[in-house]
BATORPA-594976 format. One record per residue (C-alpha): y, x, z; residue number from 1. Coordinates in nm, 2 decimals. Each point is the difference from the previous one (the first is absolute). Layout:
north:Y	east:X	up:Z	vexkol:NUM
...
This chain:
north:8.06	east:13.89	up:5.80	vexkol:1
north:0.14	east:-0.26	up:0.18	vexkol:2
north:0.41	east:0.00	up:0.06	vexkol:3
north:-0.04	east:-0.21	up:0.33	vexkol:4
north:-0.20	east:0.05	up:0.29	vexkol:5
north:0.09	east:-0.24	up:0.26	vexkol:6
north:0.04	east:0.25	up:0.26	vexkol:7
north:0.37	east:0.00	up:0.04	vexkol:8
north:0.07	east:-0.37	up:0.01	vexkol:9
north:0.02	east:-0.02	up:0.39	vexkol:10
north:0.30	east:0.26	up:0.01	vexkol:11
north:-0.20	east:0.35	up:0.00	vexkol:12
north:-0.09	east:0.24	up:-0.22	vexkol:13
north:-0.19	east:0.37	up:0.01	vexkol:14
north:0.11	east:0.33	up:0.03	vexkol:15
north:-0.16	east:0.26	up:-0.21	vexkol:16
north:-0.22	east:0.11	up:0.27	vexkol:17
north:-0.09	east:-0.40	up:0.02	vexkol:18
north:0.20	east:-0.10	up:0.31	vexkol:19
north:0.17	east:-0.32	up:-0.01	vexkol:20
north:0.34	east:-0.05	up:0.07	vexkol:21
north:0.25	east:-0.31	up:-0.02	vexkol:22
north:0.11	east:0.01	up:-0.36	vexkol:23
north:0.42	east:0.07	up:0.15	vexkol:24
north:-0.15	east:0.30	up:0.26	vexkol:25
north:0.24	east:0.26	up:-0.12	vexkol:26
north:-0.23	east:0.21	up:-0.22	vexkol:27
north:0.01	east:-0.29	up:-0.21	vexkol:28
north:0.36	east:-0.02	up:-0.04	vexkol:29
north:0.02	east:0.40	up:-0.09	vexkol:30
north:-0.29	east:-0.01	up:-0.25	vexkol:31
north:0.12	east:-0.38	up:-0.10	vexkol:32
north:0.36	east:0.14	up:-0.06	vexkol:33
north:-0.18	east:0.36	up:-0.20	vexkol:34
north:-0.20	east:-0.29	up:-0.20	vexkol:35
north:0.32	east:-0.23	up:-0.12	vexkol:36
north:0.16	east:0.39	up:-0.07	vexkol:37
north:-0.25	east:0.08	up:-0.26	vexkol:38
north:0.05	east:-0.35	up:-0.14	vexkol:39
north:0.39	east:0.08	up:-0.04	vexkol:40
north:-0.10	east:0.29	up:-0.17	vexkol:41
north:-0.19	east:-0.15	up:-0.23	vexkol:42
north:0.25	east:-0.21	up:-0.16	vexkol:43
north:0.22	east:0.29	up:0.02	vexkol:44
north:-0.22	east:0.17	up:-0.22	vexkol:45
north:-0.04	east:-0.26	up:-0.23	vexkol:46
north:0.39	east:-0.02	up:0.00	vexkol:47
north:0.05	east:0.39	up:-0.05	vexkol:48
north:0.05	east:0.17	up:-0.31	vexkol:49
north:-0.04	east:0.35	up:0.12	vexkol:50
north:-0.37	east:0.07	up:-0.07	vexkol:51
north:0.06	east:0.34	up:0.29	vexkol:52
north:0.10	east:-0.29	up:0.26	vexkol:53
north:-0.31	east:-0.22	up:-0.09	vexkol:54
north:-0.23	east:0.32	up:0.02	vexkol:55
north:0.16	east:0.06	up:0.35	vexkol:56
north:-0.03	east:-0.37	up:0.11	vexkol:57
north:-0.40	east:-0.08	up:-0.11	vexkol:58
north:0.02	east:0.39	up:0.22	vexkol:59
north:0.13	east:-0.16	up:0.32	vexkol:60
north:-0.22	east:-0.34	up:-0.01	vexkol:61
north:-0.33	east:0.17	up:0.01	vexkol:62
north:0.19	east:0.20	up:0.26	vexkol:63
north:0.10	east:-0.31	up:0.13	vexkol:64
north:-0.39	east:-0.11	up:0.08	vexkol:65
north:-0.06	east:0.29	up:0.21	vexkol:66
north:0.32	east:-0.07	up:0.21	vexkol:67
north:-0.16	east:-0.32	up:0.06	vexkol:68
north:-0.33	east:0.11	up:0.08	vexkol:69
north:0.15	east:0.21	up:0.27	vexkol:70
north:0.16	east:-0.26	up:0.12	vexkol:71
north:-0.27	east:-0.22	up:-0.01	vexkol:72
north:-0.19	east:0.21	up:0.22	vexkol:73
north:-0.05	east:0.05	up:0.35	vexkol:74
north:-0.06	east:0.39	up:0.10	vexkol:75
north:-0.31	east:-0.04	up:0.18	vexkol:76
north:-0.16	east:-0.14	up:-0.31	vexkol:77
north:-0.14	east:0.36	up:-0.06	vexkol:78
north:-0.18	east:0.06	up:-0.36	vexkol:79
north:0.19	east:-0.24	up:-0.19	vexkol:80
north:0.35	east:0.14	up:0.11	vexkol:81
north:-0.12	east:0.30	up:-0.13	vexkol:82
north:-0.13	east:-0.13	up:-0.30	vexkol:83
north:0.47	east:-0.08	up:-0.08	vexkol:84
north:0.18	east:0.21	up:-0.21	vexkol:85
north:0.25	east:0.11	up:0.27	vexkol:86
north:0.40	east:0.03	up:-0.06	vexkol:87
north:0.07	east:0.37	up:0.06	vexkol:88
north:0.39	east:0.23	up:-0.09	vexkol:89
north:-0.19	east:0.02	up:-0.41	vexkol:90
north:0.13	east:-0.42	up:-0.01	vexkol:91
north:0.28	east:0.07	up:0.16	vexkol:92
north:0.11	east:0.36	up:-0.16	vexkol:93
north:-0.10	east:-0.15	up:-0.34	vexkol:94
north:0.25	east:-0.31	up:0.03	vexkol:95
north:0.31	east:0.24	up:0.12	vexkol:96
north:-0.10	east:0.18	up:-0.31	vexkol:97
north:0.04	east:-0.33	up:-0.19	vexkol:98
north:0.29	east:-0.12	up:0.12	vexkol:99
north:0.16	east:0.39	up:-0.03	vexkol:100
north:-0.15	east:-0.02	up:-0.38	vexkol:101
north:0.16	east:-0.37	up:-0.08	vexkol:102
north:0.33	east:0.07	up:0.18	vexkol:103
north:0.08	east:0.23	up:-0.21	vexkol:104
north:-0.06	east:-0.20	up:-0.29	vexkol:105
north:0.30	east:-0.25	up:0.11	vexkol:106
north:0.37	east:0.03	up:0.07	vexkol:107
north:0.08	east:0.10	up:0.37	vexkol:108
north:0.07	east:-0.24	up:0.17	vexkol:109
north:0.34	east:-0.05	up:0.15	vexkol:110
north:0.03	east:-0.32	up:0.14	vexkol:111
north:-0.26	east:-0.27	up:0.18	vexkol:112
north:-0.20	east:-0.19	up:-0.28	vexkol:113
north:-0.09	east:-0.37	up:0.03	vexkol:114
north:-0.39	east:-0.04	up:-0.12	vexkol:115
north:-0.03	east:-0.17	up:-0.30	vexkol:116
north:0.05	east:0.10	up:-0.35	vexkol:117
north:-0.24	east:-0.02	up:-0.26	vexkol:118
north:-0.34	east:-0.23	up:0.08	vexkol:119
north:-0.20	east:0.32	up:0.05	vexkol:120
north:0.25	east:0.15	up:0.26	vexkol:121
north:0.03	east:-0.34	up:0.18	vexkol:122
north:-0.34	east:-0.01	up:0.04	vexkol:123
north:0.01	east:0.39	up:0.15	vexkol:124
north:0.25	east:-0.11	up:0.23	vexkol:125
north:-0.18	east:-0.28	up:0.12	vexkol:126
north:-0.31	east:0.23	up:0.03	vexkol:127
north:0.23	east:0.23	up:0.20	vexkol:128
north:0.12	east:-0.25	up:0.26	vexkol:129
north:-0.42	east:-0.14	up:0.04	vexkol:130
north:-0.05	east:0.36	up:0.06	vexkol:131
north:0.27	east:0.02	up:0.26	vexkol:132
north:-0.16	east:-0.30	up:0.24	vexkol:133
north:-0.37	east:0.19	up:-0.07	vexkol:134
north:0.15	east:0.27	up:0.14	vexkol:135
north:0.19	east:-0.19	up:0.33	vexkol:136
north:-0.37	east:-0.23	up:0.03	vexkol:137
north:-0.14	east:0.32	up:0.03	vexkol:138
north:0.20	east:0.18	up:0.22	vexkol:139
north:-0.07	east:-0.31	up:0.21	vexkol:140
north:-0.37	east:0.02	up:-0.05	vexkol:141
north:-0.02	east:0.36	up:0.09	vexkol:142
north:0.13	east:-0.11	up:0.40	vexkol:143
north:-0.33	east:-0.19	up:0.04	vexkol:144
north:-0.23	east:0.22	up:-0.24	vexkol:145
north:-0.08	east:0.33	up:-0.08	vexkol:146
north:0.07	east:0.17	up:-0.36	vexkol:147
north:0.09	east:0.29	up:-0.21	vexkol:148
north:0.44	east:0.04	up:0.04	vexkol:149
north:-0.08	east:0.11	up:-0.38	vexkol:150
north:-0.04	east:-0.33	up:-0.06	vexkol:151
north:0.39	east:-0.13	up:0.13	vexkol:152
north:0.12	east:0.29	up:-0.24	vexkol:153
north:-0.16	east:-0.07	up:-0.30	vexkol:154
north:0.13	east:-0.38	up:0.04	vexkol:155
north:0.38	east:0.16	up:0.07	vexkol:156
north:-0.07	east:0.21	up:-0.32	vexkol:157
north:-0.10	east:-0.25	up:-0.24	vexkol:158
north:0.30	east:-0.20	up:0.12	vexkol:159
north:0.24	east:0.29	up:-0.12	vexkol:160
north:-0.20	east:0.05	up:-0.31	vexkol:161
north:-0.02	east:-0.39	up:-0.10	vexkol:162
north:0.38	east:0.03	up:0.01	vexkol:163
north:0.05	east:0.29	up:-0.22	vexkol:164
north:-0.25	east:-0.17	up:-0.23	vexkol:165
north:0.23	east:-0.29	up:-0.02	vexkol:166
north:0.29	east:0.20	up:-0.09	vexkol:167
north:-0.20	east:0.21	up:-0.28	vexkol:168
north:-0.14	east:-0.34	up:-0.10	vexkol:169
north:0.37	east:-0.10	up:-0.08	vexkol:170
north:0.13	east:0.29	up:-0.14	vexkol:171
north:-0.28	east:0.04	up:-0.28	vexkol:172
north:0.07	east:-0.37	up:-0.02	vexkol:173
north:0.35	east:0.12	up:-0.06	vexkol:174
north:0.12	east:-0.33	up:0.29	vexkol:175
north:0.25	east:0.20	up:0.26	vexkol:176
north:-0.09	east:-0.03	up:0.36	vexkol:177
north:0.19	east:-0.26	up:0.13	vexkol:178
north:0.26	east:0.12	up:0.23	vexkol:179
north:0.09	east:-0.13	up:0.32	vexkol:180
north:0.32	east:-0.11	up:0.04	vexkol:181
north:0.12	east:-0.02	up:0.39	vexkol:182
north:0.20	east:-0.34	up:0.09	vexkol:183
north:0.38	east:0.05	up:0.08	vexkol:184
């Protein structure tokens, strides 16, 4: 199988359903963005020493390909967006169940944190913040196309989770959160 097809080299690429689009249309940028997020978690995996936060991480990747599918295709493309695993409340109750689960692993938290701490952690935080602008590309997708709201959620959720991950990553790390310290 051939890694290049010549196909994209004047700007456009295809949807799922085969429509082509300019390569910066704004599906790109949301599935783009969900694509460099499951690249920043896997060198946060491979930075982790929690083998429950790697479990949960190879988890939300292959969740992560389905995201993109969604968003990789139009509505009207009829058996093959049923053919996507869709994001439904079971994602989205299953990650406040996580982040319940790890934040009670960790000290509460009484001041604002600063991301950073061990590699691992880091890595979660800079997963978090990629998840963050997935989530505000596609808010502004969902003004010009039509998709599940489930889908906004589950990207708000795993931005909340990714951040209690950092913090467990840390403590079992035994490195402290590093607190912020407001400027006088």
């Amino acid at each position: 199988m051939k890694i290049y097809t010549k196909t994209g080299d004047k700007g456009t690429t295809s949807l799922f359903d085969g429509t082509r689009v300019m390569k910066n249309h704004p599906r790109l940028e949301a599935y783009g963005t969900l694509d460099e997020l499951n690249s920043t978690l896997g060198v946060a995996a491979s930075l982790c020493n929690s083998e429950e936060i790697n479990k949960i991480i190879i988890r939300i990747q292959e969740e992560l390909f389905s995201l993109g599918a969604i968003l990789a295709t139009p509505v009207e493309s009829g058996d093959k967006k049923n053919a996507i695993t869709k994001v439904n409340s079971e994602f989205i109750n299953r990650f406040e169940e996580e982040i319940d689960l790890f934040n009670d692993k960790v000290p509460p938290m009484k001041v604002f944190i600063l991301p950073g701490g061990s590699k691992g952690a880091s890595y979660l935080h800079l997963a978090r913040t990629v998840t963050r602008r997935c989530e505000r590309l596609a808010i502004d997708l969902r003004e010009q196309v039509e998709f599940d709201d489930d889908l906004i959620i589950y990207l708000n959720r795993l931005s909340d989770l990714l951040f209690v991950l950092a913090r467990y990553e840390n403590f079992v790390n035994n490195v402290e959160d590093i607190k912020w310290e407001p400027q006088k």
